[in-house]
NUBA-888081 format. One record per atom (N, C-alpha, C): atom name; x negated, y negated, z; residue number from 0; residue in one letter. Coordinates in steps of 0.1 Angstrom, whole numbers, m for minus. Layout:
// NUBA-888081
> atom  c1  c2  c3  nr  rest
> CA  X  Y  Z  NUM  a
...
//
This chain:
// NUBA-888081
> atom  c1  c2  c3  nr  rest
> N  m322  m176  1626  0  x
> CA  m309  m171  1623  0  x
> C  m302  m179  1612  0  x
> N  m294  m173  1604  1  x
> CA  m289  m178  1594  1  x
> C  m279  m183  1595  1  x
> N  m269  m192  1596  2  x
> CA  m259  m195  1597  2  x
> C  m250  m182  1586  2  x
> N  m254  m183  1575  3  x
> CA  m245  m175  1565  3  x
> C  m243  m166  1568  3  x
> N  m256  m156  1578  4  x
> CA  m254  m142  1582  4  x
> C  m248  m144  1597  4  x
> N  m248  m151  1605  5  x
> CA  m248  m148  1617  5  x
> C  m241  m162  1622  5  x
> N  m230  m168  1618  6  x
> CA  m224  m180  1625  6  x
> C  m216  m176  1634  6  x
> N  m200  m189  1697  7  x
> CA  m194  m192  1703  7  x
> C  m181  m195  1699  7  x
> N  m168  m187  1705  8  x
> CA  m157  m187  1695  8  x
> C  m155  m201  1689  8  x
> N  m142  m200  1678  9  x
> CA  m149  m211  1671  9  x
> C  m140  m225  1682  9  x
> N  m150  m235  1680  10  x
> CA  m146  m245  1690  10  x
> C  m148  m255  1686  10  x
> N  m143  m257  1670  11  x
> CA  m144  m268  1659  11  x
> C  m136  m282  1663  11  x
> N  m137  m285  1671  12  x
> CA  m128  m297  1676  12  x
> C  m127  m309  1670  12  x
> N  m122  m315  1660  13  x
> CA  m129  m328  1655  13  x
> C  m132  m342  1663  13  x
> N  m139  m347  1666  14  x
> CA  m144  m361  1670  14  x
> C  m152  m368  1660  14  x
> N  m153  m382  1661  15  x
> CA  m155  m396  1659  15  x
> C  m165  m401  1660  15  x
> N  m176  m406  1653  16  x
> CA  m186  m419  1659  16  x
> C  m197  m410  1656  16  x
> N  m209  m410  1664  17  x
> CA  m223  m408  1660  17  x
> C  m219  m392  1663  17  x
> N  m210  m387  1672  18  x
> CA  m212  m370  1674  18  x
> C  m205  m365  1664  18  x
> N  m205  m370  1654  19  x
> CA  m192  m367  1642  19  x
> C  m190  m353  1641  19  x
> N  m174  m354  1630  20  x
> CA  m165  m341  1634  20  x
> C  m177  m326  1626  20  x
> N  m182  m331  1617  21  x
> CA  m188  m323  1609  21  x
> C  m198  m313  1616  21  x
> N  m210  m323  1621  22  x
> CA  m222  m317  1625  22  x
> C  m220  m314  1638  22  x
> N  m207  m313  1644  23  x
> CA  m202  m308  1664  23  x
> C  m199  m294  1655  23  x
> N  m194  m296  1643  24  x
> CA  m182  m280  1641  24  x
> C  m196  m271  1637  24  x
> N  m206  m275  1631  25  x
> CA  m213  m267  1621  25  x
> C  m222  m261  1633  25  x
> N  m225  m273  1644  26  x
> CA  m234  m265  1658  26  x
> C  m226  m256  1667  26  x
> N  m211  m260  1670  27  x
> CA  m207  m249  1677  27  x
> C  m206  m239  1667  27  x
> N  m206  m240  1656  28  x
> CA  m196  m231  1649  28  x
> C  m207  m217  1647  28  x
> N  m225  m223  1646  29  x
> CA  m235  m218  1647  29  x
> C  m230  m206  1654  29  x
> N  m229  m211  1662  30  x
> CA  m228  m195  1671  30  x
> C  m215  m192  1673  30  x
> N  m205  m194  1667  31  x
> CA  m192  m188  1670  31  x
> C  m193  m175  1665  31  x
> N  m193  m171  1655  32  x
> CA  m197  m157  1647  32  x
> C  m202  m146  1660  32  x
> N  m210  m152  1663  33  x
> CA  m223  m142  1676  33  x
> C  m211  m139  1687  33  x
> N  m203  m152  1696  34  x
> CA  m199  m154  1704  34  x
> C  m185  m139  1705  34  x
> N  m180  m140  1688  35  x
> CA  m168  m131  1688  35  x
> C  m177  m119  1690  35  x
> N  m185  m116  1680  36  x
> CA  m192  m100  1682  36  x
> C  m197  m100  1693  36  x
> N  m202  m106  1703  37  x
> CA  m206  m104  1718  37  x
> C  m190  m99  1724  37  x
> N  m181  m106  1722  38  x
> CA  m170  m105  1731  38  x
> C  m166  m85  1730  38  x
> N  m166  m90  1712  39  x
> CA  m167  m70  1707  39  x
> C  m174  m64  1719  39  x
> N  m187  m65  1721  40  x
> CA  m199  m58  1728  40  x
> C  m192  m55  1742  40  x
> N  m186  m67  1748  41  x
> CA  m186  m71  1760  41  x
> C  m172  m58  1761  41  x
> N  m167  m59  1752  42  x
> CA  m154  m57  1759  42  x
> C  m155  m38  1756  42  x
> N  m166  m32  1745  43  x
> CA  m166  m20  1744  43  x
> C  m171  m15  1759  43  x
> N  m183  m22  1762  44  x
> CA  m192  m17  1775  44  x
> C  m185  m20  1787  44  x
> N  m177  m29  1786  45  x
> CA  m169  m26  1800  45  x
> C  m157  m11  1799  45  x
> N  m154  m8  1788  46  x
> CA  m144  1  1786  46  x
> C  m158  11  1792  46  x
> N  m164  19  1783  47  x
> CA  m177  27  1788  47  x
> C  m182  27  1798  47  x
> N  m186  18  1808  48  x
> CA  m188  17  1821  48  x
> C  m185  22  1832  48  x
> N  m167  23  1832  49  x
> CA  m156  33  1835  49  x
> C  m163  46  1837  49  x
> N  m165  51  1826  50  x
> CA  m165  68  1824  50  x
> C  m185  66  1828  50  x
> N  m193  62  1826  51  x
> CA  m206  64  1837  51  x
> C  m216  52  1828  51  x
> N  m230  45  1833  52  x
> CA  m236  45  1832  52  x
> C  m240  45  1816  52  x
> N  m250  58  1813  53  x
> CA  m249  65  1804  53  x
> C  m242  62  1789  53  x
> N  m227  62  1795  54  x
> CA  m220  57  1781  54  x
> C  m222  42  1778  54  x
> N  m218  37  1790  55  x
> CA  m223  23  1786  55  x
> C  m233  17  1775  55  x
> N  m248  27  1785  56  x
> CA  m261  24  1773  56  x
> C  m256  26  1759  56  x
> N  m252  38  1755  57  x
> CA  m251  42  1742  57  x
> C  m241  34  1735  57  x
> N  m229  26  1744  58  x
> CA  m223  14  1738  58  x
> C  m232  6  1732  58  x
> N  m239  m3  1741  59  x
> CA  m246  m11  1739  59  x
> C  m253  m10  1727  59  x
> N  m264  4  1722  60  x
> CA  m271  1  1714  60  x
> C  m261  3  1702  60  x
> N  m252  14  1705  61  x
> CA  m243  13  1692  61  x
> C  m233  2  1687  61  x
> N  m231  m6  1696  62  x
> CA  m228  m21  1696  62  x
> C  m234  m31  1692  62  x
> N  m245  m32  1693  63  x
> CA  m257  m40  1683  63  x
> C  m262  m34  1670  63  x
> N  m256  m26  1666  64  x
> CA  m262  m19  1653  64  x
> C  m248  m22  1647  64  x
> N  m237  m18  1651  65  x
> CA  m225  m27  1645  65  x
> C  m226  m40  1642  65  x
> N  m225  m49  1652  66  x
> CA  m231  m61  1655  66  x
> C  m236  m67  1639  66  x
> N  m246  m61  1641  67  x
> CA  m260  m66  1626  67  x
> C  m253  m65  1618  67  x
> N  m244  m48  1618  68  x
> CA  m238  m43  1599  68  x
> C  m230  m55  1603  68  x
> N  m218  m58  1606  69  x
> CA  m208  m65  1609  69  x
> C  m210  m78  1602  69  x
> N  m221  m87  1607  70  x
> CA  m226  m100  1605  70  x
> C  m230  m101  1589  70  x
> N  m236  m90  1585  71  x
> CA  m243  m92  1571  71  x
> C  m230  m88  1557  71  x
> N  m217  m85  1566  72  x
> CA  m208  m85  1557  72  x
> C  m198  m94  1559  72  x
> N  m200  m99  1568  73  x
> CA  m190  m113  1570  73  x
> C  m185  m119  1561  73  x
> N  m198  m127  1561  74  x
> CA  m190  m137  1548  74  x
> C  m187  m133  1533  74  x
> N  m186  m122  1530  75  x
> CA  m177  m118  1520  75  x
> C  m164  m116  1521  75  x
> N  m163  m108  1536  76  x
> CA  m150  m106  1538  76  x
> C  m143  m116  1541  76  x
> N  m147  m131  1550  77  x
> CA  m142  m140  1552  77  x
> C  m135  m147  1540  77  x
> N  m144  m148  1529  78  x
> CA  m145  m150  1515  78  x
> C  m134  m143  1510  78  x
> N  m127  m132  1510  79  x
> CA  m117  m127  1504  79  x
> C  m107  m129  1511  79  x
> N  m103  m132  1521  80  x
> CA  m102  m133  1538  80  x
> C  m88  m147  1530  80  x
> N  m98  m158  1530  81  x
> CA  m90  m170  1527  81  x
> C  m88  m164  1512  81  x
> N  m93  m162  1504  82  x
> CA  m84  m158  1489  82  x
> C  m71  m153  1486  82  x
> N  m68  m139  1499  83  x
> CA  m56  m135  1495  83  x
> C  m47  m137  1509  83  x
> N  m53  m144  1521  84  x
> CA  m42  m147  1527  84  x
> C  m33  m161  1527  84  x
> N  m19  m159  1528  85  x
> CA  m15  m176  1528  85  x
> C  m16  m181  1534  85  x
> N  m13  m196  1528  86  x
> CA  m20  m209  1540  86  x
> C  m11  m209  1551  86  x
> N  1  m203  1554  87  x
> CA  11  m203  1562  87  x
> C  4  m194  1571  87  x
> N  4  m180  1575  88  x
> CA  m6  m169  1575  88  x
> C  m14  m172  1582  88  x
> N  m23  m178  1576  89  x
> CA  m34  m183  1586  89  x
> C  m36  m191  1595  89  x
> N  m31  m202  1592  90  x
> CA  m28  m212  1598  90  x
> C  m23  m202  1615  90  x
> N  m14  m198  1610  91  x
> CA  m4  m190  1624  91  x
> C  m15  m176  1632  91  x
> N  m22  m173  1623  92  x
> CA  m31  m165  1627  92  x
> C  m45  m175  1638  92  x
> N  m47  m184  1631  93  x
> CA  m60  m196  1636  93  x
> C  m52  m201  1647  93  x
> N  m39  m204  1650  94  x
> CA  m29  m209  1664  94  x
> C  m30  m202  1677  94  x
> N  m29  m188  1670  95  x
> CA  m28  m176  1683  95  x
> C  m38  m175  1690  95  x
> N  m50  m176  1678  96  x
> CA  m59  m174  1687  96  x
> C  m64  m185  1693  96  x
> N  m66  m193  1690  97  x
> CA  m65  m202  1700  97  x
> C  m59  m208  1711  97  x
> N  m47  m199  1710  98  x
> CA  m41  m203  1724  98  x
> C  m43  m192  1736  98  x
> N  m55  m182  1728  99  x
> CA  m61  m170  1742  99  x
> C  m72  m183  1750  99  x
> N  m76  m197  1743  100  x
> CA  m87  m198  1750  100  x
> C  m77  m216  1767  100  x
> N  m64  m215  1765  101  x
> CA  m61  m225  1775  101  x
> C  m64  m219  1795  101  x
> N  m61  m206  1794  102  x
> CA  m65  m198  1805  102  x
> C  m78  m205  1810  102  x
> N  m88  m202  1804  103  x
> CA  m99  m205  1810  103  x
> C  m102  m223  1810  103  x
> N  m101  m224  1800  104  x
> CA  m103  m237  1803  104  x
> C  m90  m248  1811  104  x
> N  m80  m243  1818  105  x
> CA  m75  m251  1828  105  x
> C  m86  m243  1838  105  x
> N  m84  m230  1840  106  x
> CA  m96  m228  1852  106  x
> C  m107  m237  1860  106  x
> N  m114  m239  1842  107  x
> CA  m130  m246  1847  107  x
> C  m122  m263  1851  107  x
> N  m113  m269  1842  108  x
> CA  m110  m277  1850  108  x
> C  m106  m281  1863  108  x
> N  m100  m271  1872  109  x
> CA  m100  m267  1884  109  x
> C  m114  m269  1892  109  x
> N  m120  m261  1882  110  x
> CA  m137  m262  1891  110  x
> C  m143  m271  1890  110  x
> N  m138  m280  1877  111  x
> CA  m144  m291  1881  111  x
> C  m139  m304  1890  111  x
> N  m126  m302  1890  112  x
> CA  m122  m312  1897  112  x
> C  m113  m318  1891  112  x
> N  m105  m316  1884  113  x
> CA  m98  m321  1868  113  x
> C  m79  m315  1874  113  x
> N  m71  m315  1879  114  x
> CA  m64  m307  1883  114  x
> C  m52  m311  1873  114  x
> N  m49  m326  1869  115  x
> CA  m40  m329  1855  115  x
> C  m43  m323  1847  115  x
> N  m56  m324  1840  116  x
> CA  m60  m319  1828  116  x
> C  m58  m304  1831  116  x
> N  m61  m297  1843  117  x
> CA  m56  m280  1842  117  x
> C  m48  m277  1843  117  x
> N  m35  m284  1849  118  x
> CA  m24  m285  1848  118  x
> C  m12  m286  1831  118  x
> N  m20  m294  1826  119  x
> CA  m16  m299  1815  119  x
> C  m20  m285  1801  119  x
> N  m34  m279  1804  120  x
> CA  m37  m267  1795  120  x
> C  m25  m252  1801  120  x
> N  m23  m253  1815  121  x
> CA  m21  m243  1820  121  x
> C  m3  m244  1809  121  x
> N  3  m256  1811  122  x
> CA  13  m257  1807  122  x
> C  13  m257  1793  122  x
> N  2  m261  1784  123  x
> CA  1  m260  1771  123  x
> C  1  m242  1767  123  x
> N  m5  m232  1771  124  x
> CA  m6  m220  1769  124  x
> C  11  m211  1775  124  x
> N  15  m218  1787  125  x
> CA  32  m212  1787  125  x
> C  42  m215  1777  125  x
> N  36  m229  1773  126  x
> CA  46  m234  1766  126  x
> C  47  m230  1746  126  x
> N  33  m224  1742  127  x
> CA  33  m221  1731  127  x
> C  34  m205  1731  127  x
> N  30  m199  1744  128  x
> CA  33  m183  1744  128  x
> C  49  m180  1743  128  x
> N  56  m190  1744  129  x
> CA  69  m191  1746  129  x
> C  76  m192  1734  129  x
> N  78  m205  1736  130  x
> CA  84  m208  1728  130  x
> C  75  m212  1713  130  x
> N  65  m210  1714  131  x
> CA  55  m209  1701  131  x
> C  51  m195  1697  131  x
> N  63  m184  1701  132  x
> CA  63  m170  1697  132  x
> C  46  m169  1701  132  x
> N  39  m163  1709  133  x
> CA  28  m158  1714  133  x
> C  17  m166  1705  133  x
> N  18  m180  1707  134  x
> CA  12  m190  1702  134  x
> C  10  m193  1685  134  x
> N  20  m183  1678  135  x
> CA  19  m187  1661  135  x
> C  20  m198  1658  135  x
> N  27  m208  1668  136  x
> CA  32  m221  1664  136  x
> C  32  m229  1678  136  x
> N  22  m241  1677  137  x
> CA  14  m248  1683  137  x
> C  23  m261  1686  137  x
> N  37  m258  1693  138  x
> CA  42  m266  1704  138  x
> C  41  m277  1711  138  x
> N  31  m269  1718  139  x
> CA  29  m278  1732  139  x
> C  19  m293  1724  139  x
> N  10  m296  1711  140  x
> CA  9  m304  1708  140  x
> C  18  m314  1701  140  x
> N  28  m308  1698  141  x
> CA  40  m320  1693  141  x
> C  50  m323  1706  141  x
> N  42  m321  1717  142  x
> CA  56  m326  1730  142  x
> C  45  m335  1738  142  x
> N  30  m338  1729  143  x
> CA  23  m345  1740  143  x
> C  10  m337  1745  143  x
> N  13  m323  1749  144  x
> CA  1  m315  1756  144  x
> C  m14  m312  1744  144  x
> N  m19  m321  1751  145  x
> CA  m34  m321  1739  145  x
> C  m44  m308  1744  145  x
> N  m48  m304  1733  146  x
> CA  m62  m293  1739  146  x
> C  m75  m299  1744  146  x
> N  m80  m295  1750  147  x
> CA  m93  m299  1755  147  x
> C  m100  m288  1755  147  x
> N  m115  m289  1755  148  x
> CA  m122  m278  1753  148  x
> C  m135  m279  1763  148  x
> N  m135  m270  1775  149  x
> CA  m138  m269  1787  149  x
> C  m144  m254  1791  149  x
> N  m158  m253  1795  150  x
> CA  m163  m237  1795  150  x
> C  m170  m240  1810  150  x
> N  m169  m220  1813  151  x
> CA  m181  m225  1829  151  x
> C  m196  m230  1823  151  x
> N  m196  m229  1815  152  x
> CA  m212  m237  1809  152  x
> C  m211  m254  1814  152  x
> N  m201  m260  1810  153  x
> CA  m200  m267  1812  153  x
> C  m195  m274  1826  153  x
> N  m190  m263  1834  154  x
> CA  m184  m263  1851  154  x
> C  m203  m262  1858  154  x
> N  m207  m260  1857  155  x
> CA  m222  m255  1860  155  x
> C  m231  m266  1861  155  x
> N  m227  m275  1850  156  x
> CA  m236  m289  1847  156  x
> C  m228  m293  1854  156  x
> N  m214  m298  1857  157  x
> CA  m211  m306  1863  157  x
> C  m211  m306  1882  157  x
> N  m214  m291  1885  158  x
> CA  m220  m293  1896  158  x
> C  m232  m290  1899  158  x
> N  m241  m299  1891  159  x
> CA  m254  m302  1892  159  x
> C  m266  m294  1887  159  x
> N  m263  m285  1880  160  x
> CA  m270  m271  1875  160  x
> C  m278  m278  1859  160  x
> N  m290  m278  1859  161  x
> CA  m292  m284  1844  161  x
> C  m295  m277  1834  161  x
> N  m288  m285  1822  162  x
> CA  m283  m272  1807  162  x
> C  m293  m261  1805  162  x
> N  m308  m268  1806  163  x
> CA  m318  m258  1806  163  x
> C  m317  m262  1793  163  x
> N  m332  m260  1786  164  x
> CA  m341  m257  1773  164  x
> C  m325  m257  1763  164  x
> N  m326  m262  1749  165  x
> CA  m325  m256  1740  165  x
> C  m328  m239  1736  165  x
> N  m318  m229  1732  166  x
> CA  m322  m218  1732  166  x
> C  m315  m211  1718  166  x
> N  m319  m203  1710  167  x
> CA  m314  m193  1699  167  x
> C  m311  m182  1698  167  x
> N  m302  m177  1705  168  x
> CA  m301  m165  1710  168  x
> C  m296  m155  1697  168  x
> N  m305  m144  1696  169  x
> CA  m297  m136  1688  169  x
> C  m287  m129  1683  169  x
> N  m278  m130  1695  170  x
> CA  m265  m127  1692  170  x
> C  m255  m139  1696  170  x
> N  m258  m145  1705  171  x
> CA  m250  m160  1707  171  x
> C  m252  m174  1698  171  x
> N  m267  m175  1690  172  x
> CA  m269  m182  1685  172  x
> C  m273  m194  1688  172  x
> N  m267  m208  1689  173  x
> CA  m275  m220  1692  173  x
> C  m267  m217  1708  173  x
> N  m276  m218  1719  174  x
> CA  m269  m219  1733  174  x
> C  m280  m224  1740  174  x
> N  m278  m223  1755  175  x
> CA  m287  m232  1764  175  x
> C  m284  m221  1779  175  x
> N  m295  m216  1784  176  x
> CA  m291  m212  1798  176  x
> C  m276  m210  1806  176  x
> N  m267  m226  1807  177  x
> CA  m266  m224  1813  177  x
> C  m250  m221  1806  177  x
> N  m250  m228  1792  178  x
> CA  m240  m223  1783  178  x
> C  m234  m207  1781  178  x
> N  m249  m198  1781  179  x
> CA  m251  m185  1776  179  x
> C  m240  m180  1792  179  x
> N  m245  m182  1803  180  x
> CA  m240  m179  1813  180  x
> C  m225  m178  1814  180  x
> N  m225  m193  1808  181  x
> CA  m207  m194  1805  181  x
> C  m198  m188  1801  181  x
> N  m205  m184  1786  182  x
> CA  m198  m178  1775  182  x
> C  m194  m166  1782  182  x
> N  m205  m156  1787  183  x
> CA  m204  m144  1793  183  x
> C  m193  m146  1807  183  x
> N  m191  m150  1812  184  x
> CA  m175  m153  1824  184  x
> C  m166  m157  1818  184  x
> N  m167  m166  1805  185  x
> CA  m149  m173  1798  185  x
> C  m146  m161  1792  185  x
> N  m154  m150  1787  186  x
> CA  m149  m144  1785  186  x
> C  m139  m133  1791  186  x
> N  m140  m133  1805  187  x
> CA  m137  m123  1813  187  x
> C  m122  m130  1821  187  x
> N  m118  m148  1807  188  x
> CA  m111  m156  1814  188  x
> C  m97  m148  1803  188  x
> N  m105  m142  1791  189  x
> CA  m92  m141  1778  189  x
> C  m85  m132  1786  189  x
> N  m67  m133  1782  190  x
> CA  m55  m125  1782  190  x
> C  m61  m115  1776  190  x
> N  m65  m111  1768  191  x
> CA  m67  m100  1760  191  x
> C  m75  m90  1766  191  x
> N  m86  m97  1772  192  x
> CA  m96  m90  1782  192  x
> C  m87  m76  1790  192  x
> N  m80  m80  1797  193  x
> CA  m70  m74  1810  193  x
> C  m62  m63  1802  193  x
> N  m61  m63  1796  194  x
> CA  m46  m56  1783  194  x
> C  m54  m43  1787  194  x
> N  m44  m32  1784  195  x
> CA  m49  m17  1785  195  x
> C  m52  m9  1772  195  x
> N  m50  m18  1763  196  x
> CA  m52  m13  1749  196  x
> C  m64  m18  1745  196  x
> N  m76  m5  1742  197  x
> CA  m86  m11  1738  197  x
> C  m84  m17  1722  197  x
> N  m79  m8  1717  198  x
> CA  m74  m11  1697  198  x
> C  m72  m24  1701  198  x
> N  m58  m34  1704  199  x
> CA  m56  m44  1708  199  x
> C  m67  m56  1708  199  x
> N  m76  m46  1721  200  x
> CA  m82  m59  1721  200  x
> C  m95  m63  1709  200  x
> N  m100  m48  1707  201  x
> CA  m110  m49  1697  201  x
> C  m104  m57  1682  201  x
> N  m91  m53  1682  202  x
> CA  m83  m59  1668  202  x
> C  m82  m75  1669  202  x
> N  m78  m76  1682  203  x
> CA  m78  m93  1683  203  x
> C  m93  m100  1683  203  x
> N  m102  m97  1689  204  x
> CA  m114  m97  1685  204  x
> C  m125  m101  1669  204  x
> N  m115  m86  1663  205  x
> CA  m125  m87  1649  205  x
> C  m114  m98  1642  205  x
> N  m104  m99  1646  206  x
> CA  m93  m110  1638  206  x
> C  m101  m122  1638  206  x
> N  m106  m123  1653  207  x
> CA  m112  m137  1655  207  x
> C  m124  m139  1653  207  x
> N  m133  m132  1646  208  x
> CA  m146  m130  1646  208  x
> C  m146  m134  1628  208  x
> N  m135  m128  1620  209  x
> CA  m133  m135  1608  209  x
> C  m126  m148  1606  209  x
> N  m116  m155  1613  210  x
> CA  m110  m160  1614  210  x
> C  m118  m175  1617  210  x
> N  m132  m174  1626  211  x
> CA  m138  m186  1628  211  x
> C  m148  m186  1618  211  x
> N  m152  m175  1610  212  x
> CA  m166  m170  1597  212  x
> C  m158  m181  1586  212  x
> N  m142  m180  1584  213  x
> CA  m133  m189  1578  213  x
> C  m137  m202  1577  213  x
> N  m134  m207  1591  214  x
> CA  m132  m221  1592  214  x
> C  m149  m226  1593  214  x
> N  m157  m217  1588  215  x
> CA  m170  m218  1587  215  x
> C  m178  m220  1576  215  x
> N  m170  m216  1564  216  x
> CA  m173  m216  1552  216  x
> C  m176  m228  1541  216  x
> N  m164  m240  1547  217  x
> CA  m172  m255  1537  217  x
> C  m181  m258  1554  217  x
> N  m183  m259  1564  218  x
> CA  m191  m266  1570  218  x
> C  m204  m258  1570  218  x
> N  m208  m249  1564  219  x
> CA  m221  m244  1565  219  x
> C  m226  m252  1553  219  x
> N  m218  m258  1544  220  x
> CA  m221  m268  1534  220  x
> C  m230  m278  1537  220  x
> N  m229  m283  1546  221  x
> CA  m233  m294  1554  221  x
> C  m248  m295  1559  221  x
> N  m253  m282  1566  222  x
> CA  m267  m281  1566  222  x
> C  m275  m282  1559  222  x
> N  m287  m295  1561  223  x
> CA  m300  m303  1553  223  x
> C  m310  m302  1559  223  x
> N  m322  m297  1553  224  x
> CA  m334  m299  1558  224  x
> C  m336  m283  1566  224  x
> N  m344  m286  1577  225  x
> CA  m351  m280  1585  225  x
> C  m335  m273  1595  225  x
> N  m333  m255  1588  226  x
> CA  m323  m258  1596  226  x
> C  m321  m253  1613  226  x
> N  m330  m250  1618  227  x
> CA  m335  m248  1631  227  x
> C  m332  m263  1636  227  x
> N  m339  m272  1634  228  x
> CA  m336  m284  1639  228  x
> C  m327  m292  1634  228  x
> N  m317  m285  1621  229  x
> CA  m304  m292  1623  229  x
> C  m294  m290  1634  229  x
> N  m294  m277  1634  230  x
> CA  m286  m268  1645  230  x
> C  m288  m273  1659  230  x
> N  m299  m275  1665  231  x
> CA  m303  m281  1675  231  x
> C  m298  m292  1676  231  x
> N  m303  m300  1670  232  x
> CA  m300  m317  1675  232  x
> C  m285  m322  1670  232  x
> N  m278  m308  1665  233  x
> CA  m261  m309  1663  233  x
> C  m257  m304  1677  233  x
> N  m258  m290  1679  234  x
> CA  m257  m285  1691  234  x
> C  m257  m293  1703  234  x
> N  m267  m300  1705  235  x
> CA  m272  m309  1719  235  x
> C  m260  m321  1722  235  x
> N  m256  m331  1706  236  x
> CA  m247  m337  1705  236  x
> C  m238  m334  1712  236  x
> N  m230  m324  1706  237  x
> CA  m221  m315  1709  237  x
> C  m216  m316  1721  237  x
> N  m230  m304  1731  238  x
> CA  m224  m303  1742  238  x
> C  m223  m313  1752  238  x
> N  m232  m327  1749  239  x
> CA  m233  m339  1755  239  x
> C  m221  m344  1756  239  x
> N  m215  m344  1739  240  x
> CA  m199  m349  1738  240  x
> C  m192  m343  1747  240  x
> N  m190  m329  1749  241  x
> CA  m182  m319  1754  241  x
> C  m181  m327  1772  241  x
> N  m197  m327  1774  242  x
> CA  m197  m329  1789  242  x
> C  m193  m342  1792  242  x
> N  m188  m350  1783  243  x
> CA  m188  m367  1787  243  x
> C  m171  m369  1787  243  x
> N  m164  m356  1781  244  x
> CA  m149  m355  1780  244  x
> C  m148  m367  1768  244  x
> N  m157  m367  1758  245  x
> CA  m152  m377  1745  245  x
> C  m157  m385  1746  245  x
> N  m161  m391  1759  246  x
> CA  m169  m402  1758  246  x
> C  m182  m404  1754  246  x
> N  m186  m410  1741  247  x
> CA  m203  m412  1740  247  x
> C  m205  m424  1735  247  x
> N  m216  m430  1738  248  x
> CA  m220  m438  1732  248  x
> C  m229  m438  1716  248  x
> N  m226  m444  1709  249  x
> CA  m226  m445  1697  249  x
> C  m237  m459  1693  249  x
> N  m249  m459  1692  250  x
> CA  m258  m466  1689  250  x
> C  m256  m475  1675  250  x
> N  m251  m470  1666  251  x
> CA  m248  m476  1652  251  x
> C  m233  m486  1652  251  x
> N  m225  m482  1661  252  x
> CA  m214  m495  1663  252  x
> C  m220  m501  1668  252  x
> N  m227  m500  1682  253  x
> CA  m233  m513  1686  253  x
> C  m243  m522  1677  253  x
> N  m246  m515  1667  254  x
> CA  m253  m526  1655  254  x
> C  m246  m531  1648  254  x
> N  m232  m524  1646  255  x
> CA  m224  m532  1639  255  x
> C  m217  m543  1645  255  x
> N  m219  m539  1659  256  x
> CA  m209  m551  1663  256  x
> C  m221  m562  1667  256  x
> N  m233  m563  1670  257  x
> CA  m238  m572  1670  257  x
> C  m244  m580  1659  257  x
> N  m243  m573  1648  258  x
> CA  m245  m574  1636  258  x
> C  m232  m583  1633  258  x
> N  m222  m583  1637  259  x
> CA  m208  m588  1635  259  x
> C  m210  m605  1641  259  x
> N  m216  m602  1651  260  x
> CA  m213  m616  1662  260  x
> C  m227  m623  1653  260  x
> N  m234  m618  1652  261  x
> CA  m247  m626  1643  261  x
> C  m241  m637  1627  261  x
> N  m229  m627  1624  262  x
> CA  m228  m638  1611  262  x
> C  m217  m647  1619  262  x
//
């Protein structure tokens, strides 16, 4: 899979130290591209489902043939995308959408046992749907309420389920068992999901399917070498980071600091 053609919504979070902010964004970001066009998939074949069977199938395959066209024009469009939209614009556009993803992730904190922290997202998403006009303007982080970023992939490991293999999925991209399983339920966590307007939601969708191809475009920069096993051993980082809530250990400070006590 190519990153260029084919880059899990985007869940560019920056962090610090050996999981640095670059090579976490460029492995989730791997599959952010896949993650929005699945959600497309997801959300035509439940509409089709409704009416029989039958239609569904014919979603599905006409959903992955979109899918393909879709991905192989991305990044042009993305490309024009940031050219003639403003940085004001976007910015407010990249807010909104990200404030469809606090729903689910106070959830999984629930599930995991986290009930401040679900409390604190549950309250970040009232508070920017609000008074951050349907989240254009990102509130609830200048009064304190920080985002965190929390999936049932990650509710699954923590009660005791393991990530499973490294996996490349063709339309999700870099994932893992128990990730892939995730993605498919957080999705069923988005506000948008529920709405009676298919336009709506497919609109919100392709918004956000360009929207993370965007914030994708200097970090695809960044991939060296072998890129199968860049993606991977970013990816794995990643979700290690994700699972430890920030906490990782960082092998190259500890050289520095012993390195430090030595002179």
């Amino acid at each position: 899979m190519c990153i260029t053609s084919f880059p899990l919504l985007a869940r560019s979070i920056h962090f610090k130290g050996l999981n640095g902010t670059r090579m976490g964004t460029v492995a989730i970001g791997a599959g952010a591209i896949d993650d929005g066009c699945a959600w497309c998939l997801l959300a035509v074949v439940l509409s089709s489902i409704e009416k029989s069977p039958t239609a569904a199938l014919r979603s599905i395959g006409g959903g992955i043939v979109f899918v393909l066209c879709v991905s192989l024009l991305l990044r042009p469009v993305s490309v024009a995308y940031r050219f003639v939209m403003p940085g004001f614009a976007a910015d407010g556009i990249h807010t909104a959408l990200a404030n469809l993803e606090p729903p689910g992730i106070a959830i999984n904190q629930m599930l995991q046992g986290k009930p401040a922290l679900a409390a604190s997202d549950a309250g970040r998403f009232l508070l920017n749907s609000t008074v951050g006009i349907a989240g254009l303007i990102d509130v609830a982080s200048r009064v304190g309420l920080e985002a965190h970023d929390e999936d049932f992939g990650q509710t699954l490991n923590v009660w005791g389920v393991d990530p499973g293999p490294f996996l490349m999925l063709p339309l999700l991209g870099p994932s893992s068992p128990t990730a892939a399983i995730g993605t498919a339920v957080d999705m069923l966590t988005r506000p948008t999901m529920w709405v009676g307007s298919d336009t709506l939601r497919y609109s919100v969708a392709a918004v956000g399917v360009v929207d993370t191809r965007v914030q994708l475009l200097a970090a695809e920069e960044l991939i060296t070498g072998d890129r199968y096993t860049f993606l991977r051993d970013a990816y794995v980082q990643r979700r290690n980071y994700l699972q430890a809530d920030g906490v990782a250990e960082d092998p190259f400070l500890d050289d520095e600091a012993f390195e430090g006590e030595q002179e």
